[in-house]
C-alpha positions, -999 to 999 in steps of 0.1 A, spaced: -80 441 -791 -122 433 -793 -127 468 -797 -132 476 -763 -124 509 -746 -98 503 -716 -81 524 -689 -47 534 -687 -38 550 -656 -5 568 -650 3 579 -618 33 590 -593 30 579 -560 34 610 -535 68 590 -516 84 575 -549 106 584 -574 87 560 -602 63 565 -625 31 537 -623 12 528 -655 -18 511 -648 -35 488 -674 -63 459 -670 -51 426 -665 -40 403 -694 -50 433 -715 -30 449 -746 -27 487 -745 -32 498 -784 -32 537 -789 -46 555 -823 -26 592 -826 -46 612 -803 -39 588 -772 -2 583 -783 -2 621 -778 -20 618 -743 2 594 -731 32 611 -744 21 642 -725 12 622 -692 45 606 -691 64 641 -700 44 655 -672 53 627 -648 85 631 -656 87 666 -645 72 661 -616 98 639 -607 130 658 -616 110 685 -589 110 661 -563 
């Protein structure tokens, strides 16, 4: 919220059947378009790899 560019980290860990998303403590994740889009992607390709598992 200060401006600040954070991380975001989605990931799949190689035994699980769950999807991780990653943020900085206490931080709040706040997306213009063009990240909304990248996270929507992310998660729709997380999701496929899990339905292949």
């Amino acid at each position: 919220m200060a401006g600040r560019r954070r991380e975001v980290t989605v990931s799949i860990p190689a035994a699980e059947l769950e999807l991780y998303v990653q943020t900085p403590p206490g931080e709040v994740v706040r997306l213009n378009v063009d990240e909304l889009r990248w996270m929507s992607q992310a998660f729709t390709d997380a999701l496929r790899q899990l339905e292949a598992r």
